[in-house]
C-alpha atoms as an extended CHARMM CRD file, in Angstrom:
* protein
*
       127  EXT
         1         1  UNK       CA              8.2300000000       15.1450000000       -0.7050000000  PROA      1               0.0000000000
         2         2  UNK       CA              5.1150000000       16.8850000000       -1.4330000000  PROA      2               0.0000000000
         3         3  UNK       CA              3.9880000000       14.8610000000       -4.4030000000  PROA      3               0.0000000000
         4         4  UNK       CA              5.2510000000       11.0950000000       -2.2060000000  PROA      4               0.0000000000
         5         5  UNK       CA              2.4660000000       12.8290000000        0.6570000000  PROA      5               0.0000000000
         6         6  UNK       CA             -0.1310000000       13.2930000000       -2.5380000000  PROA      6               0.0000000000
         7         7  UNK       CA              0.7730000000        9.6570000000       -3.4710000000  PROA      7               0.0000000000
         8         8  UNK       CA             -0.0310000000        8.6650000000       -0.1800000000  PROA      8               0.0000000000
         9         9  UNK       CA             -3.3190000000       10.3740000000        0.3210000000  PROA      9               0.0000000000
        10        10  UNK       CA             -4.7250000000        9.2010000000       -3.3670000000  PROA      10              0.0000000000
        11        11  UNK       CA             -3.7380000000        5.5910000000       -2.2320000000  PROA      11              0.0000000000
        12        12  UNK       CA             -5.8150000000        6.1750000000        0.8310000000  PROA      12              0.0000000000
        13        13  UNK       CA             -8.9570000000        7.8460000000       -0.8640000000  PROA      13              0.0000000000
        14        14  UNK       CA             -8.8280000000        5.0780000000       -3.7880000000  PROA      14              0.0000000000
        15        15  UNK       CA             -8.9720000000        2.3150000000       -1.0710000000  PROA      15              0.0000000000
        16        16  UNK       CA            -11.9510000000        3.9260000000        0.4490000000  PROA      16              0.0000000000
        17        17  UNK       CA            -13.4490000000        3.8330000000       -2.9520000000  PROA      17              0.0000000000
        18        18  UNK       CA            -12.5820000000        0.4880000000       -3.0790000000  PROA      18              0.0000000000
        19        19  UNK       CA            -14.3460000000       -0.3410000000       -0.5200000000  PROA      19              0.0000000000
        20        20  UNK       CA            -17.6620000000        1.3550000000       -1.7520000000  PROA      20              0.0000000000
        21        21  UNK       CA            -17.1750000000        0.0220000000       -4.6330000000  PROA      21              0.0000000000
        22        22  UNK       CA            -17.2190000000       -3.5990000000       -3.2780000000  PROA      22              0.0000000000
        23        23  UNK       CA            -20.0900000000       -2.9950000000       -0.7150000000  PROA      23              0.0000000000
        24        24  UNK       CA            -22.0730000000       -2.0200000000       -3.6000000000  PROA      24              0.0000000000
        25        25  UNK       CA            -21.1820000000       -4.6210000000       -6.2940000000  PROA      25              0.0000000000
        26        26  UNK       CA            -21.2520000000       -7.5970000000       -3.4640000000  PROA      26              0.0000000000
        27        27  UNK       CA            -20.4050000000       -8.7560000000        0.2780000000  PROA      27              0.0000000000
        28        28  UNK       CA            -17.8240000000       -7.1210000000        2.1990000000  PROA      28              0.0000000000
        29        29  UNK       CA            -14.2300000000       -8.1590000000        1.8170000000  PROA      29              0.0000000000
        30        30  UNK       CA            -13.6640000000       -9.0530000000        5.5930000000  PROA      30              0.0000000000
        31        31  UNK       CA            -10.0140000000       -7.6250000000        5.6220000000  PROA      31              0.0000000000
        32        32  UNK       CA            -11.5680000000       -4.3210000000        4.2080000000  PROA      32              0.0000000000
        33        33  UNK       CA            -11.5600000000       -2.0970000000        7.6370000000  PROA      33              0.0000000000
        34        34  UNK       CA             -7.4950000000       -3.2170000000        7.7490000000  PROA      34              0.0000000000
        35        35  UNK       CA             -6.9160000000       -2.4650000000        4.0190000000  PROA      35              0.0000000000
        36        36  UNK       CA             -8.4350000000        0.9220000000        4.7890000000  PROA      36              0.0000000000
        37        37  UNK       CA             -6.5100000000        1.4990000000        8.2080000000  PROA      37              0.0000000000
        38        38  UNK       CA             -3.2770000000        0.2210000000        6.3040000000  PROA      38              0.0000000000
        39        39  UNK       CA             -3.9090000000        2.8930000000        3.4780000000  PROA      39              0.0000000000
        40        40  UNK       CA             -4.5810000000        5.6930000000        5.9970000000  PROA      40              0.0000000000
        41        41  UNK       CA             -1.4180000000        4.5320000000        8.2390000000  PROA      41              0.0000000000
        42        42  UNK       CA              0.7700000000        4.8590000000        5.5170000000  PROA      42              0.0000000000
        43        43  UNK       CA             -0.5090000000        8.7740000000        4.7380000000  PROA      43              0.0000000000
        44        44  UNK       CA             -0.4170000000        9.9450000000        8.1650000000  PROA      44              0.0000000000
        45        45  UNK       CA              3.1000000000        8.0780000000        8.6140000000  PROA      45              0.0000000000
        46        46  UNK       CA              4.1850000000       10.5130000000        5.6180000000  PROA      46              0.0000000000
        47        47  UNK       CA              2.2860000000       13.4760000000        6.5850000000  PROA      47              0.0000000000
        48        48  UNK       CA              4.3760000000       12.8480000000       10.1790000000  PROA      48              0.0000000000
        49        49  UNK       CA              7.8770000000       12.5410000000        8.4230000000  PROA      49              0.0000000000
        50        50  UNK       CA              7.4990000000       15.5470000000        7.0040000000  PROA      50              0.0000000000
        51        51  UNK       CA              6.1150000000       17.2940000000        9.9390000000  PROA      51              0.0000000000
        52        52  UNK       CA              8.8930000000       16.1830000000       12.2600000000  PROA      52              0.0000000000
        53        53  UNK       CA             12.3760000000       15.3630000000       10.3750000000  PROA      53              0.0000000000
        54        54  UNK       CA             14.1740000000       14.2790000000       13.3820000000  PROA      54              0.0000000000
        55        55  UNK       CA             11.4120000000       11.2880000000       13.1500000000  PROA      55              0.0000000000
        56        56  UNK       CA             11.2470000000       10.5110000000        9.7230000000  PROA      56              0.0000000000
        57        57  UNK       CA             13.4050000000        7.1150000000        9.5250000000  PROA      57              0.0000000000
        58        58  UNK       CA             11.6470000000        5.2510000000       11.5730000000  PROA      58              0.0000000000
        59        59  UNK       CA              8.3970000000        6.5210000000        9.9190000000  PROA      59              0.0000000000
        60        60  UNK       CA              9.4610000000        5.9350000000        6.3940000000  PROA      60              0.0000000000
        61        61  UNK       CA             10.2860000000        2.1170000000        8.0310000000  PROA      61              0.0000000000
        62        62  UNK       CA              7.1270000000        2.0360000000        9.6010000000  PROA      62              0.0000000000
        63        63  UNK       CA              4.9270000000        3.4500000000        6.2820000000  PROA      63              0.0000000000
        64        64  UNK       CA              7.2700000000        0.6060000000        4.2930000000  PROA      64              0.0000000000
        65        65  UNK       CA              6.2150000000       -2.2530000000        6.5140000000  PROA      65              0.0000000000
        66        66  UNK       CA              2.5940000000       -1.0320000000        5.6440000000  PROA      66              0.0000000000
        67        67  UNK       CA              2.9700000000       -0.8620000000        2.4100000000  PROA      67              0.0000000000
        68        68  UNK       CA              3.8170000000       -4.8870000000        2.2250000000  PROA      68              0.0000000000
        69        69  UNK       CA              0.5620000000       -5.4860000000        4.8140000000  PROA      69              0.0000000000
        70        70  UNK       CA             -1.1900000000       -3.2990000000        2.2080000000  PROA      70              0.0000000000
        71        71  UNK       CA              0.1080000000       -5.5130000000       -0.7430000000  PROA      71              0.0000000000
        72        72  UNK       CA             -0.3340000000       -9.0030000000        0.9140000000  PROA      72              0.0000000000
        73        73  UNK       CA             -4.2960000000       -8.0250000000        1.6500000000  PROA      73              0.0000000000
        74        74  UNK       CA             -4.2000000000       -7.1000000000       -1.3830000000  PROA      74              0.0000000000
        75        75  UNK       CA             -2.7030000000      -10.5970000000       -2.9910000000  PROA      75              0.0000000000
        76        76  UNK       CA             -5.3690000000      -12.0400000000       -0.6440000000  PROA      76              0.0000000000
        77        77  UNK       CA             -7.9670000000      -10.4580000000       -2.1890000000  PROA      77              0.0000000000
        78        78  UNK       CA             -7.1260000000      -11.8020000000       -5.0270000000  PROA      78              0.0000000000
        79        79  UNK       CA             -6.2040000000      -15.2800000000       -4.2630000000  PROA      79              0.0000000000
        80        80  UNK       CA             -9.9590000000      -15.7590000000       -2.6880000000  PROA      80              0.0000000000
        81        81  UNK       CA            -11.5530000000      -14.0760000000       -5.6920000000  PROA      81              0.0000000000
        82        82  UNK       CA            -13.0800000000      -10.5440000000       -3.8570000000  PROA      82              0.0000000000
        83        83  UNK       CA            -10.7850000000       -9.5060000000       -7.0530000000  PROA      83              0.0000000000
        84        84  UNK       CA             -9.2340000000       -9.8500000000      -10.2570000000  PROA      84              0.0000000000
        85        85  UNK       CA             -5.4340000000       -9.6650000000      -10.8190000000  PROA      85              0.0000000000
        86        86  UNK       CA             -6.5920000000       -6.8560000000      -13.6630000000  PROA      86              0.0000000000
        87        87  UNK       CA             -9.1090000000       -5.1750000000      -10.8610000000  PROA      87              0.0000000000
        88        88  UNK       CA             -5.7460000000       -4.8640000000       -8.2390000000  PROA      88              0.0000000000
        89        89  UNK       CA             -3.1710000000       -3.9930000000      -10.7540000000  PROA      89              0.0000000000
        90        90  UNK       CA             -3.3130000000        0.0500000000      -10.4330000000  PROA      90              0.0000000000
        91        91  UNK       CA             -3.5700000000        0.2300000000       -6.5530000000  PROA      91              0.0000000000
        92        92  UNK       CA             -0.7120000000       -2.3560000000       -6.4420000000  PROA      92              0.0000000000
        93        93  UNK       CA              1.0950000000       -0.6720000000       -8.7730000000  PROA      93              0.0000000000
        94        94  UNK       CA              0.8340000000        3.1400000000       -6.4670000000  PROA      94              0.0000000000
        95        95  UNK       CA              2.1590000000        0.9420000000       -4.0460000000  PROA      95              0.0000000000
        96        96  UNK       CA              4.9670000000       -0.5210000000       -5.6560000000  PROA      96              0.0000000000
        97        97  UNK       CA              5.8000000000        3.1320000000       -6.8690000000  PROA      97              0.0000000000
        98        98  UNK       CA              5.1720000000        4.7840000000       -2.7430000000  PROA      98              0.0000000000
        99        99  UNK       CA              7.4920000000        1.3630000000       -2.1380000000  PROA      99              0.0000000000
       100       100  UNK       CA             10.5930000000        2.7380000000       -4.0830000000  PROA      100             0.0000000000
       101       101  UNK       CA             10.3110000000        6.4340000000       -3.4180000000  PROA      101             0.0000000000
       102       102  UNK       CA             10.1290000000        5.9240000000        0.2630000000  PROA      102             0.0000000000
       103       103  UNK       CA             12.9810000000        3.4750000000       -0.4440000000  PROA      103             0.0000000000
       104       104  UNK       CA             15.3230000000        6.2520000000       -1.5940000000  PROA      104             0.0000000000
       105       105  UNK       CA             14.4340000000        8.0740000000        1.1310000000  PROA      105             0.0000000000
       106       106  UNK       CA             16.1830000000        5.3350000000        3.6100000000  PROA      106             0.0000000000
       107       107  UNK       CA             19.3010000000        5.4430000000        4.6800000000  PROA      107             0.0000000000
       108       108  UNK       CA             21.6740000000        3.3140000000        1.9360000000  PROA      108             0.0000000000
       109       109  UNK       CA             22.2880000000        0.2830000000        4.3630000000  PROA      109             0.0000000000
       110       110  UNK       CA             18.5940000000        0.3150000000        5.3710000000  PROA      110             0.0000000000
       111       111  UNK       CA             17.3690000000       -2.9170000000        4.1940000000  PROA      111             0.0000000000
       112       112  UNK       CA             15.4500000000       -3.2490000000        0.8300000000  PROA      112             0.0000000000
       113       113  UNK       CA             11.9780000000       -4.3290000000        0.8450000000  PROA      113             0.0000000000
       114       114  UNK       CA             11.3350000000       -6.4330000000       -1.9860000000  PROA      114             0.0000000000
       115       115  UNK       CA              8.4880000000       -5.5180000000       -4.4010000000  PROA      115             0.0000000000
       116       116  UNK       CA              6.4150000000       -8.5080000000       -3.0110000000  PROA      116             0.0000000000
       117       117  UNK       CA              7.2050000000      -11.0220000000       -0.7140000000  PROA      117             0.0000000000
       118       118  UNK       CA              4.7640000000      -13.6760000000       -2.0390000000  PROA      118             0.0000000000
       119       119  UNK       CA              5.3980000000      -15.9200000000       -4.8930000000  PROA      119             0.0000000000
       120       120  UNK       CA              1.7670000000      -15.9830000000       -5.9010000000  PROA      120             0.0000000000
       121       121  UNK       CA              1.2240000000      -12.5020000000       -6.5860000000  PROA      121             0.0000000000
       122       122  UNK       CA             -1.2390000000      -11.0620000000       -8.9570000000  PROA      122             0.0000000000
       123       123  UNK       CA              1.8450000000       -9.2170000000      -10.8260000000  PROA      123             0.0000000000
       124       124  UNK       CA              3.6880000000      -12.9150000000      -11.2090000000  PROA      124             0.0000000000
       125       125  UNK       CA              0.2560000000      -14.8600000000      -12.0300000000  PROA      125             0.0000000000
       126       126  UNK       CA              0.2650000000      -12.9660000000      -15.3470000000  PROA      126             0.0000000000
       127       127  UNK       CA              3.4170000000      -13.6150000000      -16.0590000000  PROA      127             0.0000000000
């Protein structure tokens, strides 16, 4: 559980850095602020599993449905050129990964979230 919270809080800082990075190198993505509260959601969601067990289903669901909002800004980003499909690849990917070790964490008829719920991700433009 430890290393999923250490996941969760490198996913955060790297989104903040994100950020900084694209203030610096042009115009502010307008979904930025979200992406960030998204990545910092999904930590403290963790963090509060952990903290209180008799909780932590419906915060592994709730840090799951952030992880898709996280992942469709992301495909956004993309799609409207703030990014490259190459530039989103390792933050999408720690997300995919936080995706299936919260998943095992779920009950075994909780419902599986599919990796990405758009057909025009970055992951399936490459392909």
């Amino acid at each position: 559980m430890k290393a999923l919270l250490s996941r969760a809080f490198e996913l955060a800082v790297s989104t903040v850095e994100l950020s900084k990075y694209m203030k610096e190198e042009r115009e502010e993505y307008p979904l930025i602020r979200r992406l960030i509260e998204c990545g910092a959601d999904i930590c403290i969601s963790l963090r509060t599993a952990y903290a209180l067990p008799e909780g932590a289903q419906a915060l592994y669901a709730k840090a799951m449905i952030k992880l898709e909002e996280y992942r469709c800004l992301f495909e956004l980003m993309v799609k409207t050129d703030f990014l490259t499909a190459l530039q989103s690849k390792p933050l999408l990917s720690d997300c995919d990964t936080l995706k299936a070790e919260i998943q095992k964490l779920l009950p075994g008829d909780a419902v599986q979230v599919p990796a990405s719920l758009s057909a025009e991700s970055p992951d399936r433009q490459q392909a």
